[in-house]
C-alpha positions in Angstrom: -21.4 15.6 -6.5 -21.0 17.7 -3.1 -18.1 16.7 -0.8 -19.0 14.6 2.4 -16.9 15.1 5.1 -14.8 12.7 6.1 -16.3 11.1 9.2 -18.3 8.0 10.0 -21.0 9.8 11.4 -21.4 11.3 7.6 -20.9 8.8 5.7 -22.9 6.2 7.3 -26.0 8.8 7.2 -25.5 8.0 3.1 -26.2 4.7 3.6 -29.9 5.5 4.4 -30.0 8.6 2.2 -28.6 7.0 -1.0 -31.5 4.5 -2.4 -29.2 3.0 -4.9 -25.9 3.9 -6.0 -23.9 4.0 -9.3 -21.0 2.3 -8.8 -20.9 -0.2 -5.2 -16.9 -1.1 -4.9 -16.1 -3.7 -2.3 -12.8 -3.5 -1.0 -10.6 -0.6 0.4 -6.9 -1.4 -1.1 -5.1 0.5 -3.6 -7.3 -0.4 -6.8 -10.8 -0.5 -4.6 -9.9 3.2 -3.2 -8.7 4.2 -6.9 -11.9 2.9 -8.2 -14.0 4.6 -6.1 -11.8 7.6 -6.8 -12.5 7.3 -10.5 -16.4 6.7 -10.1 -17.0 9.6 -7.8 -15.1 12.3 -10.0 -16.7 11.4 -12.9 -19.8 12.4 -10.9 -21.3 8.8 -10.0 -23.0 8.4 -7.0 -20.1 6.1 -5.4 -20.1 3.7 -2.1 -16.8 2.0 -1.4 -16.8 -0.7 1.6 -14.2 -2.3 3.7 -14.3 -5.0 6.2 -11.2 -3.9 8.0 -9.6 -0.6 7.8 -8.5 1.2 4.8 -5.0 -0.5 3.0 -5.8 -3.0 6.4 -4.0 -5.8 4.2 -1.6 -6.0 1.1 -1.6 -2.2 0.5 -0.4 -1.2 3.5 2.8 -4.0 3.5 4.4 -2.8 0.3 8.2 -2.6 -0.6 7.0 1.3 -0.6 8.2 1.8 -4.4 6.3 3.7 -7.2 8.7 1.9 -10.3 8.1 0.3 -13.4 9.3 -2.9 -12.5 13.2 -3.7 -13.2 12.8 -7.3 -12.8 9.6 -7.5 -15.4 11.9 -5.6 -18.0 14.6 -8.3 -17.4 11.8 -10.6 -18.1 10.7 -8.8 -21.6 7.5 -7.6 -20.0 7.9 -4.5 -21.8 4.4 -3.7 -21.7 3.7 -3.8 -18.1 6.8 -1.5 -17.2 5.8 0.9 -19.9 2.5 1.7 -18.6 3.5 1.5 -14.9 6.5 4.0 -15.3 4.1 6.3 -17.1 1.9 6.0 -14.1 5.0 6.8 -11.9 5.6 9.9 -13.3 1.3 10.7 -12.7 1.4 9.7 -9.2 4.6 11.5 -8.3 2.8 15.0 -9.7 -0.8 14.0 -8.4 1.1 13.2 -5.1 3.9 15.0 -4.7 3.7 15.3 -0.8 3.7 11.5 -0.1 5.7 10.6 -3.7 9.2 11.2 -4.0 12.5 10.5 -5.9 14.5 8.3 -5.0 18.7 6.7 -6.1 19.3 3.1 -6.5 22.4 1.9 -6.7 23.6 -1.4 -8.5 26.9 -2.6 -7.1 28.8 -3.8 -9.5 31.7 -6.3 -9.4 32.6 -7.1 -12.5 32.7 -5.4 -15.6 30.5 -7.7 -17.3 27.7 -6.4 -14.9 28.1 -2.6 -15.8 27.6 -3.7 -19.3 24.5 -5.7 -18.3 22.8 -3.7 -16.1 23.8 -0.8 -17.4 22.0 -1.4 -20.8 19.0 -2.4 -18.8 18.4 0.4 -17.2 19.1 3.1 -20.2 16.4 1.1 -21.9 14.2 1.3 -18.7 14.9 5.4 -19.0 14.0 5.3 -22.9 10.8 3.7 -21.8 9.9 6.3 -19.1 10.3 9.1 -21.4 9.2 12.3 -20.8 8.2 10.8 -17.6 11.6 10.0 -16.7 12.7 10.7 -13.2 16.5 11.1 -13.8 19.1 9.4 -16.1 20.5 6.4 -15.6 24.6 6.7 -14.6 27.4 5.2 -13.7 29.7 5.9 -10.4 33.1 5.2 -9.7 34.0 2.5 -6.4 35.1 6.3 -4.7 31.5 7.4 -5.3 29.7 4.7 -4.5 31.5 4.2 -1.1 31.3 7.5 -0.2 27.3 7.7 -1.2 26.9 4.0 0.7 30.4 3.2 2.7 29.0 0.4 4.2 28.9 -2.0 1.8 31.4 -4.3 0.7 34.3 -3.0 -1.4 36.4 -5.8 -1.9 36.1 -6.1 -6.0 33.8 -3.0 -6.5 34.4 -1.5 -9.7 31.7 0.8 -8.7 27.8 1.2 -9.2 25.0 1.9 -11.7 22.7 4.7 -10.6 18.9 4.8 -11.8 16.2 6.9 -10.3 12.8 5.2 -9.5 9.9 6.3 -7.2 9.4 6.1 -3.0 6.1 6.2 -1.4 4.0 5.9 2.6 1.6 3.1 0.7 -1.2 3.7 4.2 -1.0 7.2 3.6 -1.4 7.5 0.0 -4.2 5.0 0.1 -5.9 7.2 2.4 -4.9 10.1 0.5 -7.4 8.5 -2.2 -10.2 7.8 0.3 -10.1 11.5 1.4 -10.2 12.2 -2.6 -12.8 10.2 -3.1 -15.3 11.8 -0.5 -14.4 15.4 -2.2 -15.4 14.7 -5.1 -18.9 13.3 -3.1 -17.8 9.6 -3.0 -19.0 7.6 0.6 -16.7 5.2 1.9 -16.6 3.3 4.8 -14.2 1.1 6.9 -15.5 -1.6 9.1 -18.4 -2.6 7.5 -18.1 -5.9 5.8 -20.2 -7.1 2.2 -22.0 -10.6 3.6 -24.0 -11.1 0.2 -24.8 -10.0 -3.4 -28.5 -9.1 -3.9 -29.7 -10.6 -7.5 -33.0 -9.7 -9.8 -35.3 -12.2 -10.9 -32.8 -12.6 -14.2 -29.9 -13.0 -12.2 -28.2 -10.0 -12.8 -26.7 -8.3 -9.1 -29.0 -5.8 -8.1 -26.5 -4.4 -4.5 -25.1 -6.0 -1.9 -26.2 -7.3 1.4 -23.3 -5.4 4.5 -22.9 -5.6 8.3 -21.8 -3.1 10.5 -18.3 -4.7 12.1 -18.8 -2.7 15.3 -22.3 -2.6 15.9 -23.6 -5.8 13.8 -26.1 -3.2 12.1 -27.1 -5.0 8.5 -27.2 -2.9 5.7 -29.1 -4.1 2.4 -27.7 -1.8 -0.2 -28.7 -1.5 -4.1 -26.4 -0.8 -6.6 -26.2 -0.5 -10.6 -23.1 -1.8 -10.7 -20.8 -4.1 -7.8 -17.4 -4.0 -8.5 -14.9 -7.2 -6.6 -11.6 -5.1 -5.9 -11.2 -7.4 -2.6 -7.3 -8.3 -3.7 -6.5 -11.6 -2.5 -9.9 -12.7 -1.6 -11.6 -11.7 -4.5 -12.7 -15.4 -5.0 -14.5 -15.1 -1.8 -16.8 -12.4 -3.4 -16.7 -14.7 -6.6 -18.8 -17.7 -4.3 -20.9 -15.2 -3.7 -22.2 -15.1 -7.2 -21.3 -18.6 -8.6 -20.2 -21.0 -6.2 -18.7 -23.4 -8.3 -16.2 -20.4 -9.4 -12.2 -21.1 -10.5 -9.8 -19.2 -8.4 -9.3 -16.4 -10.8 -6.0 -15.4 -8.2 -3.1 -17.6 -6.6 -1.9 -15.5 -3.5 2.0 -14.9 -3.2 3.6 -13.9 0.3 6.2 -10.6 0.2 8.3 -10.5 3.4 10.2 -7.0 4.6 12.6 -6.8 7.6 13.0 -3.2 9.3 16.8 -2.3 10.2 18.6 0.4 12.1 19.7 3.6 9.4 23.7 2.5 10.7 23.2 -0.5 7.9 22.7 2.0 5.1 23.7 5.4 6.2 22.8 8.1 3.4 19.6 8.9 1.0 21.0 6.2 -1.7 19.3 3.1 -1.8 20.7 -0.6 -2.2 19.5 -2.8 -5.1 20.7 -6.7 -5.6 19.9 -7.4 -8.8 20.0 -11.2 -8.9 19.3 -13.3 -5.6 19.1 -16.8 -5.4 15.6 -17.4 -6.4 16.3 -15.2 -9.3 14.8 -11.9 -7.6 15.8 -8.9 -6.9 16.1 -7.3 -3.3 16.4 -3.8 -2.0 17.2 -1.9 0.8 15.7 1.0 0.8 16.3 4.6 3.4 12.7 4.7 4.8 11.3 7.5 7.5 14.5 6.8 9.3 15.2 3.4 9.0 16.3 1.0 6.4 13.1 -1.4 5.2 15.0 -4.6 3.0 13.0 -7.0 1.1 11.3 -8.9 -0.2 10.3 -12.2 -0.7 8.0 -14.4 -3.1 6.3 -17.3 -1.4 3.3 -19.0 -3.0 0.7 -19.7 -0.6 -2.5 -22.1 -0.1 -4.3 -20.4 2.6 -4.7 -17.1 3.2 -4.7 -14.8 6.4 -5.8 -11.5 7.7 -2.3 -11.6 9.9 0.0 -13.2 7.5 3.1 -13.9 9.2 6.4 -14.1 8.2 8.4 -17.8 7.9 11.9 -18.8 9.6 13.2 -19.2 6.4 12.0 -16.0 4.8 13.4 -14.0 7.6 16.9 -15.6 7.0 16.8 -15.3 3.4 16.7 -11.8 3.4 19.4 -11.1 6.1 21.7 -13.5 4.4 21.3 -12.1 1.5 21.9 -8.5 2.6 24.7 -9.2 4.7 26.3 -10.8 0.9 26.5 -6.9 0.4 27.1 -5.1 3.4 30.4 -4.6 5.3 28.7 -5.7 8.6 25.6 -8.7 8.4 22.3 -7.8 10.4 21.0 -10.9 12.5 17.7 -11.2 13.5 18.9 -9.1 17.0 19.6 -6.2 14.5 15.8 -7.0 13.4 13.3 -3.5 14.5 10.2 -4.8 12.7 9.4 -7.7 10.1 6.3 -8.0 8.5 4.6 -10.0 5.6 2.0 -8.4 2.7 -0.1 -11.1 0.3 -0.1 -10.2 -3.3 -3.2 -11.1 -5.6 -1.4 -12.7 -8.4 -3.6 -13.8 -11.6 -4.0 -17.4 -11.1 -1.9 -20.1 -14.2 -3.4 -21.7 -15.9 -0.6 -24.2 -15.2 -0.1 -25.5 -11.9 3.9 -25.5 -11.7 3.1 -23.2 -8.6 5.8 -21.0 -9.3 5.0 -17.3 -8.3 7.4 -16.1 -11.3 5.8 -17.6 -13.9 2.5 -15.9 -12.7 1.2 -12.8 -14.5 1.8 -9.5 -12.6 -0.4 -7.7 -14.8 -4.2 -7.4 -14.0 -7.5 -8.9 -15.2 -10.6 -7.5 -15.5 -13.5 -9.8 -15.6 -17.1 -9.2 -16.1 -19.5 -12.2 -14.8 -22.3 -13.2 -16.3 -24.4 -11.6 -13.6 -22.7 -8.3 -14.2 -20.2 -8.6 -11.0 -17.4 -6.7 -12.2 -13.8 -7.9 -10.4 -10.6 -6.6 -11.1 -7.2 -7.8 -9.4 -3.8 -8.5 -10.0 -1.6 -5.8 -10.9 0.7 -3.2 -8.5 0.4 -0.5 -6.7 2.0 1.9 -9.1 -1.1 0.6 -11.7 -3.9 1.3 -9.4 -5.2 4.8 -11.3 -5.0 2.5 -14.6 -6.6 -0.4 -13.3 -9.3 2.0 -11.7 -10.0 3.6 -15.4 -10.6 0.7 -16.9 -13.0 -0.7 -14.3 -15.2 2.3 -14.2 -15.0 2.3 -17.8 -16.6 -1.8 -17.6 -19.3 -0.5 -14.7 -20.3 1.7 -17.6 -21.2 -0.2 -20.2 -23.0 -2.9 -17.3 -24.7 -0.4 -15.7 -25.7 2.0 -18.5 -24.6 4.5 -17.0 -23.7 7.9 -18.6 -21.0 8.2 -20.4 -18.3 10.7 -18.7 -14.4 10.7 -19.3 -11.9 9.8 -16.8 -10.1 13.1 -14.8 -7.8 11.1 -12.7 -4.7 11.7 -14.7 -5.2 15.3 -13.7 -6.9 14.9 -10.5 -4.4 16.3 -7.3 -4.8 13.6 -4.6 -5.7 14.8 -1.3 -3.1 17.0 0.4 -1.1 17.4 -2.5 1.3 21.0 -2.3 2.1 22.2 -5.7 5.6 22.7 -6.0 5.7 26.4 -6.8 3.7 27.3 -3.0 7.0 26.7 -1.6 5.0 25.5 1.3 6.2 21.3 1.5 9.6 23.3 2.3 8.6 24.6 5.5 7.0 22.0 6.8 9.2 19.7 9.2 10.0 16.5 7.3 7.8 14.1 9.7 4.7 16.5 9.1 5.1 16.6 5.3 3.5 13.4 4.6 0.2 15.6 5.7 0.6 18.2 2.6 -2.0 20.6 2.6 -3.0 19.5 6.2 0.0 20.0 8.0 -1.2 23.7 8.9 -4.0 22.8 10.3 -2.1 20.1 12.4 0.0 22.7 13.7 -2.6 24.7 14.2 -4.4 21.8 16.6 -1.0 22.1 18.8 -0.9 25.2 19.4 -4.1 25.2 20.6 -4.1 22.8 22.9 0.0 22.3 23.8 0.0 19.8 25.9 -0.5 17.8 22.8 2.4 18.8 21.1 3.8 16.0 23.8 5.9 13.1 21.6 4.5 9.6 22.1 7.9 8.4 22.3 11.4 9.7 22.6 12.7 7.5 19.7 10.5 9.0 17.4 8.8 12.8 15.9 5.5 11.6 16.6 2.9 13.8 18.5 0.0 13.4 20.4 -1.4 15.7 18.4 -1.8 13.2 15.3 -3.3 10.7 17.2 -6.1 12.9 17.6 -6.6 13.7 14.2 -6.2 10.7 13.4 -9.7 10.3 15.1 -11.6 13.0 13.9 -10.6 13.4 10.4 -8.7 10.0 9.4 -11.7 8.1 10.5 -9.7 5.4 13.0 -11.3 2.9 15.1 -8.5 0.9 16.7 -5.0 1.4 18.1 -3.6 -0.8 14.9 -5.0 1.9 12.8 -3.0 4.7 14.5 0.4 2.3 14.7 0.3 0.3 11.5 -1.2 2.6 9.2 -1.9 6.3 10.1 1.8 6.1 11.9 3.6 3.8 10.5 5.6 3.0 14.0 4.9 -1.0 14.1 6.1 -1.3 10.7 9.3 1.0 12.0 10.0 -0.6 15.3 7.8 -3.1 17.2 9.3 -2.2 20.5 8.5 1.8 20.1 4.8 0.5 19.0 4.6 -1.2 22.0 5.5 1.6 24.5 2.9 4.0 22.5 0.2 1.6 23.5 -1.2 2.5 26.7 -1.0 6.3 25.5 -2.8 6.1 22.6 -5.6 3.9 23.5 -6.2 6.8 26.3 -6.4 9.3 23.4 -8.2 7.2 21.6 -11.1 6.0 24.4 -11.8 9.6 25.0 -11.5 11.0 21.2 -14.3 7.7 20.7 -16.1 8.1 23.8 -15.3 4.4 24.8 -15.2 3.0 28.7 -12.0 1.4 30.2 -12.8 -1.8 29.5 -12.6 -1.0 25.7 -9.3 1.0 26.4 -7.7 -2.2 28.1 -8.9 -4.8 25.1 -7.4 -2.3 22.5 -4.2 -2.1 24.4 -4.1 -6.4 25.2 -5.2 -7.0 21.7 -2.8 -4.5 19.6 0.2 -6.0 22.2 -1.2 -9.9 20.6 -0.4 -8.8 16.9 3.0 -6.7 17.6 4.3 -10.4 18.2 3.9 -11.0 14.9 6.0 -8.6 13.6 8.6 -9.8 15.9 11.9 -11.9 14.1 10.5 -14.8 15.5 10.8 -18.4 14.5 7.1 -19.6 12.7 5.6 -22.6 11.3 2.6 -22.2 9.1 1.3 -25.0 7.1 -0.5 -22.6 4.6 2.4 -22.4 2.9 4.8 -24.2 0.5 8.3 -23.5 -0.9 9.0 -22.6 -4.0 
């Protein structure tokens, strides 16, 4: 299939061009995006839709890891951290220039715990294999304080050291949507499934859509309709049989932002055992340190989810069990809270650890194909086998899978050279940088920072517009820059500027410019450390 470009204006002209497609994806997360991905290389006519903006929800909120899963080896989940380290080791060469290496460290205070954790992780090497991304090894206390002299050192006996993956979750899941349209995929934010269309034998025939910004309805008809919604999937599931079992039981993952002074260095922190019998890490990320996370079960669910009082103070006490100085929520930049599509029990004990992190893959009786569960580091996996299900629905030709080969957009192969020019807040853009540059030169007044705290030009903000297809000022801030998730504060200040940029990039009046501004300055407050109450949610 041709490439479309990636604009709106393009993609939205395939609507009415297209009179049915192969494979219709609802959702725009991680495994809807890979999905697409996979349909559309394999040469599929592919439509992916969103009701928000691309990795608007869950795969945008992330602990940013690419791993295998420590804690689902420590529960003898061997299987699940097999395939996903195999999958680390795919993404981090299909996406090189948003995938990275990165050091953990495991405190250790005893020498029991050396032992322990120390046979743990070899194991969690053997399993990576030739995927590995560096050998698990032990430091003396000097080396661990000097690598990370701000944690405690009363009774260190020094640290194991295990290599896992680090990733921008927005911009890799863009990434894929920009991957998807080369390989002549159409996808499209802000337009939001209202319906299934069904034959006369019941079977779905497409999907009935809306146009979020201009209420347009769209009646689209499609060989195969594939639920990759994440925690709402059950939504689309009333859709097609009202009387439906929730087939997922969301889970709430909380993240605090901190200041780089709580974990100077490139080496991150990992707590093996907290006490709910997680794990928790703090982690060097694009300048700060992001520590999390938590595991609350939920009973309602939220476009907004926001973080609870005691979730907040759970992870700072926790942290401040390690390091030499506590953060309080004062010390707080940016909190923030992601909901995780966990395969529903079929207990009720409503205890997230006892739920299944790997995915399912069901196939109605109408032919609805939905897939959740799972992990980010899964999502080219998960894709593959759900293409392969829309095949045998649909009847579609047979064609392999390419994605374990398939670059992702913007991807530098290593021997170029070129990532290493690049300055380090530009090289999240790979093979787009240049022209990035390129558009600052050109016109230098937008070479301009938006704010002194941080790299960011206004430069991006405008491509951002016309080749990252956003609509809103929480596109640019949460998710094409990740400043809200940085510091809420800095997010703030960038307001006013970029809704300017972004009312004349859009061709929108002042009134649109001050909504965008009042209503982005309405959700920063919930990424504030600020004491919450929400009913939808019980304890563990």
């Amino acid at each position: 299939m041709p490439a479309i470009p990636f604009n709106r204006e393009a993609m939205l002209r395939q609507l009415a061009e297209v009179p049915e497609w192969d494979v219709l994806v609802i959702g725009g997360g991680s495994t809807g995006l890979g999905t697409a991905l996979d349909a559309a290389s394999r040469g599929y006519k592919t439509l992916l839709l969103e009701q928000s903006d691309f990795a608007r929800g869950t795969s945008s909120r992330s602990t940013k890891l690419v791993h295998g899963g420590v804690r689902y080896l420590a529960q003898g989940n061997i299987r699940l951290v097999f395939e996903a380290l195999r999958e680390r080791g795919l993404l981090l060469r299909n996406a090189p220039h948003v995938v990275s290496v990165q050091p953990f460290v495991i405190p250790c205070y005893s020498w029991w715990q050396r032992f322990f954790y120390g046979t743990g992780l070899t194991l969690y090497d053997l399993l990576a294999g030739r995927y590995s991304l560096g050998r698990t090894s032990w430091w003396s206390r000097n080396a661990v304080l000097n690598q990370m002299p701000t944690i405690k050192s009363e009774k260190l006996k020094g640290g194991i050291v295990y290599y896992d993956g680090q990733f921008d979750d927005a911009r890799l899941a863009l990434n894929i949507a920009q991957s998807c349209a080369e390989q002549g995929g159409t996808v499209l934010n802000y337009v939001r499934v209202t319906g299934l269309m069904k034959g006369a034998d019941g079977k779905v025939t497409g999907v009935e859509a809306q146009s979020v910004e201009s209420g347009r309805p769209y009646t689209l008809r499609a060989k195969a309709v594939v639920n990759a919604t994440g925690v709402y999937v059950d939504e689309v599931l009333q859709f097609d049989q009202p009387a439906q079992k929730p087939l997922v039981m969301p889970s709430q993952g909380v993240h605090v932002v901190l200041d780089k002074s709580f974990l100077p260095g490139d080496t991150a922190l990992m707590i093996p055992e907290t006490p709910d019998g997680r794990v928790l890490f703090a982690i060097p990320w694009q300048g700060q340190v992001l520590v999390g996370t938590t595991d609350t079960p939920l009973q309602g669910l939220s476009l907004e989810p926001v973080a609870l009082d005691a979730e907040i103070n759970f992870i700072l006490q926790t942290a401040g069990a390690y390091l030499q100085k506590a953060p309080t929520r004062q010390d707080v930049l940016s909190v923030f809270a992601g909901l995780r599509p966990l395969a529903a029990p079929d207990s009720e004990t409503g205890n997230t650890k006892e739920i299944s992190r790997s995915h399912k893959l069901l196939v109605a009786s109408s032919g609805l194909i939905t897939i959740t569960g799972g992990k980010w580091t899964t999502y080219r996996q998960m894709a593959e086998e759900t293409v392969n299900a829309a095949i045998q629905v649909a009847g579609l030709p047979d064609k392999p899978c390419i994605t374990k080969e398939l670059p992702i957009h913007g991807a530098i192969p290593e021997q170029s050279g070129r990532s290493s020019s690049l300055p380090s807040w530009l090289s999240a853009y790979g093979n787009d940088a240049p022209d990035l540059q390129a558009l600052m030169q050109s016109e230098p007044e937008l070479a301009q920072k938006l704010h002194p705290g941080f790299n960011y030009t206004l430069a991006e903000v405008v491509w951002a517009v016309r080749y990252e297809m956003v609509r809103t000022v929480e596109d640019v801030l949460a998710r094409r820059l990740r400043v809200l998730f940085l510091d809420v504060h800095a997010a703030i200040e960038m307001t006013p500027v970029v809704a300017t940029i972004l009312a004349r990039e859009l061709k929108r009046d002042e009134g649109w410019q001050r909504g965008q501004v009042v209503a982005f300055e309405l959700l920063a407050k919930h990424y504030l450390p600020q004491a919450t109450e929400k009913p939808a949610v019980r304890a563990l």
